[in-house]
Residue frames as a rotation matrix with the C-alpha (Angstrom) as fourth column:
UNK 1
0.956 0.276 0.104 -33.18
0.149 -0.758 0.636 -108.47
0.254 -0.592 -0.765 76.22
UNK 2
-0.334 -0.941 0.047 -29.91
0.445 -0.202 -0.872 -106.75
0.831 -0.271 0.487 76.99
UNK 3
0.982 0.086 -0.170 -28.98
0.190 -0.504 0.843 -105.62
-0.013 -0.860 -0.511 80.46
UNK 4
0.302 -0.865 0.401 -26.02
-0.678 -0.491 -0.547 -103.70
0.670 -0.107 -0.735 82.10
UNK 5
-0.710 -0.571 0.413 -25.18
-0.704 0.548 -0.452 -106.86
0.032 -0.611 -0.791 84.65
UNK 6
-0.550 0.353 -0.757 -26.80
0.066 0.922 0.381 -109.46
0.833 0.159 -0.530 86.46
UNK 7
-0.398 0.255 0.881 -28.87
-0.915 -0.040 -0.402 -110.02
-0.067 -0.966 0.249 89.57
UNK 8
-0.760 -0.573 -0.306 -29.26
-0.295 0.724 -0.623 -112.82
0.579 -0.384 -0.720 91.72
UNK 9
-0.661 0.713 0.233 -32.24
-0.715 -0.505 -0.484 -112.19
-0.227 -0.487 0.844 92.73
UNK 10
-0.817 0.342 0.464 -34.78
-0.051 0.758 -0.650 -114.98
-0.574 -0.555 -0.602 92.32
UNK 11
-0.806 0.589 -0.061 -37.44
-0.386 -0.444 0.809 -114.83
0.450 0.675 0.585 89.93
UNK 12
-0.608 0.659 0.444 -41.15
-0.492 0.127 -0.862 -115.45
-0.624 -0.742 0.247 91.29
UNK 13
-0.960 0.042 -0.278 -42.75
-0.184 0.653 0.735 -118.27
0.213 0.756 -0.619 88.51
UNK 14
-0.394 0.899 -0.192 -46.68
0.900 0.334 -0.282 -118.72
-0.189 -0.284 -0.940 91.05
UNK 15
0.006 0.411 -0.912 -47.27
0.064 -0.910 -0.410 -114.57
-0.998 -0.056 -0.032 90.77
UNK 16
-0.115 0.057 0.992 -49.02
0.991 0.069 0.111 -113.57
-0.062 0.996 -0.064 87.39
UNK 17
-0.714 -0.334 -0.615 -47.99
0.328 -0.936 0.128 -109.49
-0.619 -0.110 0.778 86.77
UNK 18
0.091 0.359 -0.929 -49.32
-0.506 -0.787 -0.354 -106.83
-0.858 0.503 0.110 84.55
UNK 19
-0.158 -0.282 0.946 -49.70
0.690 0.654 0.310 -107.88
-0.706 0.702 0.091 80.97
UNK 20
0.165 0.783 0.600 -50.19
0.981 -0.196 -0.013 -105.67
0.107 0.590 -0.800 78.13
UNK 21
0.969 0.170 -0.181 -49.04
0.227 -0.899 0.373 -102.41
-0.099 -0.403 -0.910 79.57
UNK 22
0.707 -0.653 0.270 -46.46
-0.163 -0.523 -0.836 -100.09
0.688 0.548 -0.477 79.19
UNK 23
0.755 -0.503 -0.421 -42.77
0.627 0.365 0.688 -100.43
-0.193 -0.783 0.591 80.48
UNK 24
0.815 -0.563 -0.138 -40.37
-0.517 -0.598 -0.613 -98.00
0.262 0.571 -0.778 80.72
UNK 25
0.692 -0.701 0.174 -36.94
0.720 0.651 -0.242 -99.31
0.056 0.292 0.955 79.54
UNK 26
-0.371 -0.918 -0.139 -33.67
0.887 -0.395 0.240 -97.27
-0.275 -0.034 0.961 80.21
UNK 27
-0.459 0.165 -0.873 -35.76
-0.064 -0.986 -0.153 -94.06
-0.886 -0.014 0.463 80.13
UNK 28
-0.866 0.399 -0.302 -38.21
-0.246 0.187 0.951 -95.37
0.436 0.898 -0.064 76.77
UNK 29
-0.559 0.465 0.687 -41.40
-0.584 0.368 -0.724 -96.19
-0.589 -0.805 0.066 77.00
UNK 30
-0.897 0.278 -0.342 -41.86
-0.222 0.385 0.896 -99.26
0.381 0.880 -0.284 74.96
UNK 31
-0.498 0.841 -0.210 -45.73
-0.851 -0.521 -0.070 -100.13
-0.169 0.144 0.975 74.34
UNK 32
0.305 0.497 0.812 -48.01
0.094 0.833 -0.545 -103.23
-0.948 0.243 0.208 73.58
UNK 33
0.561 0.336 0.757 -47.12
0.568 0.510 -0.646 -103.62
-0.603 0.792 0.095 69.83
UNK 34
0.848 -0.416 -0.329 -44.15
-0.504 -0.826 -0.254 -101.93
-0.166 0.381 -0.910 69.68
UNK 35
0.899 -0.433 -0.074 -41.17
0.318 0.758 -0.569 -103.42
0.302 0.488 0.819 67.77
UNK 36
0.842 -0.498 0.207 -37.61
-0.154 0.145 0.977 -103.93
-0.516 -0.855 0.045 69.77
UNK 37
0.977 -0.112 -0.182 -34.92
-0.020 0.801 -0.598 -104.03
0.212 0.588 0.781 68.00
UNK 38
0.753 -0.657 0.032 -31.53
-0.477 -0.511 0.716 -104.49
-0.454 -0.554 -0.698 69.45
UNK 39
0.552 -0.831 -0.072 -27.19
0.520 0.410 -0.749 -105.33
0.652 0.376 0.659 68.43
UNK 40
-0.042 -0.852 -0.521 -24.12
0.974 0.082 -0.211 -104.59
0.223 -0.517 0.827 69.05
UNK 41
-0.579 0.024 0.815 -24.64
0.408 -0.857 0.315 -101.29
0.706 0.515 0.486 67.94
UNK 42
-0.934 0.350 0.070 -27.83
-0.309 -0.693 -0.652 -100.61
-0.180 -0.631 0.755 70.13
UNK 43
-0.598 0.802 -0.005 -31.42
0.785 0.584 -0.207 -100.47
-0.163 -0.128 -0.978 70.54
UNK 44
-0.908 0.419 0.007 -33.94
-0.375 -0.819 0.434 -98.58
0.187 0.392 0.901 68.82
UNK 45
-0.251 0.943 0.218 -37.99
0.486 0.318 -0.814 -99.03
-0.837 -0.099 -0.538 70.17
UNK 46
-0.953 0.273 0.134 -40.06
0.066 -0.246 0.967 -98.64
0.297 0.930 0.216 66.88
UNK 47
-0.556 0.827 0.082 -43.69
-0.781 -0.486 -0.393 -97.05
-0.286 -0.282 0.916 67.38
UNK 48
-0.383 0.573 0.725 -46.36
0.287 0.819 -0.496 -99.60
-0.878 0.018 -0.478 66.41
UNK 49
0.569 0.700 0.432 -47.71
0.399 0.225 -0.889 -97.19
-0.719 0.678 -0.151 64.42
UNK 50
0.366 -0.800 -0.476 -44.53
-0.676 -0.580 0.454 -96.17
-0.639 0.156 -0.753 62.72
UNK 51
-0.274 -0.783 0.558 -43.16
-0.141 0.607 0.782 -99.33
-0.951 0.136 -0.277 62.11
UNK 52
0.265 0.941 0.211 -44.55
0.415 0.086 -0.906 -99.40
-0.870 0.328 -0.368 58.50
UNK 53
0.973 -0.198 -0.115 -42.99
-0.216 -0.962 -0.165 -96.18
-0.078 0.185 -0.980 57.77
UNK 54
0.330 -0.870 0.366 -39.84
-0.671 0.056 0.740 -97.46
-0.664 -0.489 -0.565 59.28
UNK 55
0.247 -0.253 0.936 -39.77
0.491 0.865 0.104 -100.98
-0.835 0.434 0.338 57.07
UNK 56
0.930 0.236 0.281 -40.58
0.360 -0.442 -0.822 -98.78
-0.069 0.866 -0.496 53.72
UNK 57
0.923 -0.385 -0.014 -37.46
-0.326 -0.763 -0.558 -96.69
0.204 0.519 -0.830 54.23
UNK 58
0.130 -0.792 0.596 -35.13
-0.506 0.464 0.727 -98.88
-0.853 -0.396 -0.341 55.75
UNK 59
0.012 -0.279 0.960 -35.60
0.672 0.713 0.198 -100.68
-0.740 0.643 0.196 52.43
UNK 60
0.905 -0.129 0.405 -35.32
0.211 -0.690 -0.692 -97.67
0.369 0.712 -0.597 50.14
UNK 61
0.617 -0.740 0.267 -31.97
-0.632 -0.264 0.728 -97.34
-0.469 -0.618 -0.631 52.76
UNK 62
-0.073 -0.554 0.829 -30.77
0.087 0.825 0.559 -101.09
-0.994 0.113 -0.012 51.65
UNK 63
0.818 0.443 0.367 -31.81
0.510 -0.264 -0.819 -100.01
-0.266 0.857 -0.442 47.73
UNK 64
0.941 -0.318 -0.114 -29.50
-0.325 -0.945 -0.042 -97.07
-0.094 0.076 -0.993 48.00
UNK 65
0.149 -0.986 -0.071 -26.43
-0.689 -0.155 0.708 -98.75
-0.709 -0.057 -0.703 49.41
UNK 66
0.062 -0.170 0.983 -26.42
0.307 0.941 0.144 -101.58
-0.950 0.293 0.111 46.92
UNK 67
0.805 -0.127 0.580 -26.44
0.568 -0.118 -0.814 -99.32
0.172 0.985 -0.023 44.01
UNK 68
0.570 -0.818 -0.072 -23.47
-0.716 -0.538 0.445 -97.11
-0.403 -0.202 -0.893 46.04
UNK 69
0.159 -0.630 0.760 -21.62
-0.209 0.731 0.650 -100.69
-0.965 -0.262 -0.015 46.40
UNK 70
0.428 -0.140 0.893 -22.19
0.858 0.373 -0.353 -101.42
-0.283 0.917 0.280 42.18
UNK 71
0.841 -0.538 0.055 -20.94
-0.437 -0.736 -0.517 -97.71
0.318 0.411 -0.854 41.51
UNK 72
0.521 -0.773 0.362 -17.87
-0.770 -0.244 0.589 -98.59
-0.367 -0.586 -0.723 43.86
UNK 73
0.412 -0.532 0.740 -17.40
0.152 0.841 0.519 -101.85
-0.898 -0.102 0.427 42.52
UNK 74
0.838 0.029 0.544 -17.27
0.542 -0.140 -0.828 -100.23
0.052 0.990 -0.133 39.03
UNK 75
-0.155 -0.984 -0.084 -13.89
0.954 -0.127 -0.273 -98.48
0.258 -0.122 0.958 39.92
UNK 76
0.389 0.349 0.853 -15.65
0.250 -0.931 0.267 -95.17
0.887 0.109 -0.449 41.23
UNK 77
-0.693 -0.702 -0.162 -13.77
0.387 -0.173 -0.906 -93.67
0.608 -0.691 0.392 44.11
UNK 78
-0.191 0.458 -0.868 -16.17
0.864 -0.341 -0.370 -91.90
-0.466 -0.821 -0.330 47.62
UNK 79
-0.342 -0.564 -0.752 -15.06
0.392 -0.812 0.432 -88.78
-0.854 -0.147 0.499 45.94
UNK 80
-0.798 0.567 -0.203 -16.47
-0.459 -0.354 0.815 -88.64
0.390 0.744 0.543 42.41
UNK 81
-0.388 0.857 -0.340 -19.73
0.679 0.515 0.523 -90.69
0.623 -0.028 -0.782 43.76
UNK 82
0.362 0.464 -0.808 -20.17
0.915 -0.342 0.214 -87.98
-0.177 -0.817 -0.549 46.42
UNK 83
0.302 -0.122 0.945 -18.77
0.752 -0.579 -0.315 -85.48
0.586 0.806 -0.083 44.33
UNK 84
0.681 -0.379 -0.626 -16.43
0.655 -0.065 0.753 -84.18
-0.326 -0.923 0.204 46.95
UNK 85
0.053 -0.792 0.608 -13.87
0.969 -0.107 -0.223 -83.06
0.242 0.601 0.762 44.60
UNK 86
-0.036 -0.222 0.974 -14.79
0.327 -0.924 -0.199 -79.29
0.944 0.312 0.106 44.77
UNK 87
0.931 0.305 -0.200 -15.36
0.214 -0.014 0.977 -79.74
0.295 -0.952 -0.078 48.91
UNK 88
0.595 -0.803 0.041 -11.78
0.750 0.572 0.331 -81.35
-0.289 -0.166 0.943 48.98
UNK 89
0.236 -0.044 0.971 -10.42
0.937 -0.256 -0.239 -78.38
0.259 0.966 -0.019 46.94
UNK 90
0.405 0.599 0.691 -11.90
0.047 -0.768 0.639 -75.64
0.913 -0.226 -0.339 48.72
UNK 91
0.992 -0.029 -0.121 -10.35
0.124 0.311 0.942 -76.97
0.011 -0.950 0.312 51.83
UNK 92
0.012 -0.986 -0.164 -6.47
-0.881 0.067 -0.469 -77.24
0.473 0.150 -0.868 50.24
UNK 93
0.137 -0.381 0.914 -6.34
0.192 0.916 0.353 -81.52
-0.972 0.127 0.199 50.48
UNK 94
0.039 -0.487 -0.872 -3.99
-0.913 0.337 -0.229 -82.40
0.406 0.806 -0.432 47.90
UNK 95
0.755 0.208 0.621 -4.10
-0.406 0.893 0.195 -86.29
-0.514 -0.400 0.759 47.70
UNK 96
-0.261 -0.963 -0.069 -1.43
-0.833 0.188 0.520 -88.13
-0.488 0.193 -0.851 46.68
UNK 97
0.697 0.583 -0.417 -2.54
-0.692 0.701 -0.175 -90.78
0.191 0.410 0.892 44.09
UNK 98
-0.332 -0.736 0.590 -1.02
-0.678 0.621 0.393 -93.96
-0.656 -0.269 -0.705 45.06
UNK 99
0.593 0.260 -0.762 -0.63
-0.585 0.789 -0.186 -97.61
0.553 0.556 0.620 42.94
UNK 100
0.871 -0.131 0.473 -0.62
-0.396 0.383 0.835 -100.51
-0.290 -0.915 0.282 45.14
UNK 101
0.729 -0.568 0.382 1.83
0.638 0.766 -0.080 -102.57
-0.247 0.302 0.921 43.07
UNK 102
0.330 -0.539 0.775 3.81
0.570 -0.540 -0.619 -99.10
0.752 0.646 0.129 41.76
UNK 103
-0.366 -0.394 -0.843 3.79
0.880 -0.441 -0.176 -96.61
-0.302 -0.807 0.508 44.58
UNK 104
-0.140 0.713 -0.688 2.97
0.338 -0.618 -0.710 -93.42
-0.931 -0.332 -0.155 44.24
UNK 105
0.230 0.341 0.911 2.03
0.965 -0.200 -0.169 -91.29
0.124 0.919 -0.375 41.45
UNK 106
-0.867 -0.488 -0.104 3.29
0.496 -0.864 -0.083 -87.68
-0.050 -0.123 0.991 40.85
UNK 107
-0.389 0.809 -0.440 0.35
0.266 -0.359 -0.895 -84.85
-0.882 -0.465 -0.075 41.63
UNK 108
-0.299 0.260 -0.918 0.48
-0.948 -0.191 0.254 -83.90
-0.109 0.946 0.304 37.67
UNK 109
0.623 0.689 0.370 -1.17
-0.633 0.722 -0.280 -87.84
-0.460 -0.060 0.886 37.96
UNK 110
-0.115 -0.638 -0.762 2.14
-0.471 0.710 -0.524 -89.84
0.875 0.298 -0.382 35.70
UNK 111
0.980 0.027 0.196 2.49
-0.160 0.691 0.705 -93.10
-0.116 -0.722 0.682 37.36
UNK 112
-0.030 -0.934 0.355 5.61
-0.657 0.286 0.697 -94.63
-0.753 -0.213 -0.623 38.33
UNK 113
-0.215 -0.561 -0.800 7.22
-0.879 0.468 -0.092 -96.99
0.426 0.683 -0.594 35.84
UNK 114
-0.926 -0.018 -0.377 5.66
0.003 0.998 -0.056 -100.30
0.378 -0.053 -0.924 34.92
UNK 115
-0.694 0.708 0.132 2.35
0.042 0.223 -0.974 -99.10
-0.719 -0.670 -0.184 36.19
């Protein structure tokens, strides 16, 4: 459970509450058999009956980036994998190819000597 501070307050351990019933969290209301999930990042409440739905594409999500990550490792740049090129264009970016170990590269694409 994340909170925004503390409190000092006492907790009451002989009194048995509500069970089973809805609570509303920071403006959510999270349900019996609904699925919490929380990081640095945040917290997302997952429907009960959603959560199904939610596993299915979150792994078709982790699928995706792991073939992005083998394109990228294969020497593909953001740009041809997302086929930016004619976005990038359209705008007027000119990139400057660079080589780490050379330096740059003229825009007609000749590397520097020795590269």
């Amino acid at each position: 459970m994340f909170s925004y501070g503390v409190c000092i307050k006492g907790t009451v351990k002989e009194t048995v509450g509500p069970m089973a019933e809805p609570v509303l969290i920071g403006g959510e209301i999270v349900r019996p058999g609904d699925v919490v999930c929380a990081d640095a990042d945040g917290v997302v409440v997952v429907r009960c009956e959603d959560a199904a739905d939610v596993v299915r594409r979150s792994q078709e999500r982790i699928g995706a980036e792991e073939a992005y990550i083998a394109v990228y490792r294969s020497g593909k740049s953001t740009v041809e994998v997302s086929d930016l090129a004619a976005v990038r264009e359209a705008k007027g970016l000119v990139i400057d190819a660079w080589c780490f170990p050379c330096g740059p590269r003229s825009r007609r694409g000749s590397r520097a000597a020795g590269c």
